[in-house]
C-alpha positions as semicolon CSV with decimal commas, in nm:
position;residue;x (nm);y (nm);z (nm)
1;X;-3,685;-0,449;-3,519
2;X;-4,045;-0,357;-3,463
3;X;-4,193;-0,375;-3,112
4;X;-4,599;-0,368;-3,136
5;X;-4,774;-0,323;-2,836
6;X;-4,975;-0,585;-2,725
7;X;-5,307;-0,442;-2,768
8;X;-5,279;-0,317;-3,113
9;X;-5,454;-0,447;-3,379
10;X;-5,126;-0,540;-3,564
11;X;-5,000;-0,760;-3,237
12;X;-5,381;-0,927;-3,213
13;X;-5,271;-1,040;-3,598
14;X;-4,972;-1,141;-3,516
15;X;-5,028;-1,318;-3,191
16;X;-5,322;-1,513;-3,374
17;X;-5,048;-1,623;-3,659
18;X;-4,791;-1,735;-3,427
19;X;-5,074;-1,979;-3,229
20;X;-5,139;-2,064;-3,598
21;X;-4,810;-2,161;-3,721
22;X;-4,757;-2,292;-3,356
23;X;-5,079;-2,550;-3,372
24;X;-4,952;-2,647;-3,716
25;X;-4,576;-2,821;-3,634
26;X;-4,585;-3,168;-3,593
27;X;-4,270;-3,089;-3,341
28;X;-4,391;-2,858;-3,089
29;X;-4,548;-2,994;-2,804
30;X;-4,498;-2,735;-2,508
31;X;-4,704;-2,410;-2,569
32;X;-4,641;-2,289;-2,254
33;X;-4,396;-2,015;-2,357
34;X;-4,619;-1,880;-2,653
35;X;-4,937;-1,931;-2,382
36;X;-4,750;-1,658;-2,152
37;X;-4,705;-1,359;-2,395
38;X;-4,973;-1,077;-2,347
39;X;-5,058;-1,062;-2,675
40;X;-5,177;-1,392;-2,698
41;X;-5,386;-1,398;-2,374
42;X;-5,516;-1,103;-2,520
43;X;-5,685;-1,343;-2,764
44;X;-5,893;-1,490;-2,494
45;X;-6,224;-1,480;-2,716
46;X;-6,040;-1,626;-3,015
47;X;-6,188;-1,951;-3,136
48;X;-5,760;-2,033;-3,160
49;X;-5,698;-1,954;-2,800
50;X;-5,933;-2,247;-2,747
51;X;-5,757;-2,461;-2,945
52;X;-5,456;-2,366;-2,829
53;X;-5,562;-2,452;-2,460
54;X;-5,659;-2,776;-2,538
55;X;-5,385;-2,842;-2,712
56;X;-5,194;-2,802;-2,379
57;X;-5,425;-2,905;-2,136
58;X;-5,774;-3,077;-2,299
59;X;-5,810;-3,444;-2,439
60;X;-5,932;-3,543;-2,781
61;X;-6,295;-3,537;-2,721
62;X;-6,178;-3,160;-2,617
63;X;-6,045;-3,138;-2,946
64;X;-6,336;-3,303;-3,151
65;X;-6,578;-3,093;-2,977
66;X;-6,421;-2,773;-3,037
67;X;-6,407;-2,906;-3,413
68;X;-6,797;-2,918;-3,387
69;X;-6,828;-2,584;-3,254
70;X;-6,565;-2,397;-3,469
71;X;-6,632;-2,554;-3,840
72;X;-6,436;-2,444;-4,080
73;X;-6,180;-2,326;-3,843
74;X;-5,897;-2,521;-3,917
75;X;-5,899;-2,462;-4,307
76;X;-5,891;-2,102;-4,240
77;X;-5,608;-2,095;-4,052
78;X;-5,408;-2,359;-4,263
79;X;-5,123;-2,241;-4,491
């Protein structure tokens, strides 16, 4: 087991992958766990933590405006 420390480079990746893979299951609804580790707060001025805080907190016209602002967004971070 590998422990990265929250502001490496390799933890930014890997935080921004997990909100990925997080935003993308039909099944998960509460964030609030993933919200709470370090290295994903440390995303703060990622166009996913955004997302991600709509997702727990913002409406659809949240959503469709951060769509407008961020284009392309989602198809780079689909798998």
């Amino acid at each position: 087991m590998k422990i990265l420390q929250p502001s490496s480079q390799e933890a930014q990746s890997a935080a921004v992958e997990a909100v990925a893979s997080a935003l993308r299951l039909p099944t998960i609804l509460d964030f609030d766990l993933l919200y709470n580790l370090e290295a994903v707060l440390r995303l703060k001025n990622h166009e996913l933590f955004d997302l991600l805080q709509i997702f727990m907190n913002g409406s659809l016209s949240d959503y469709k405006a951060w769509e407008v602002n961020h284009p392309g967004a989602l198809e780079k971070y689909r798998k």
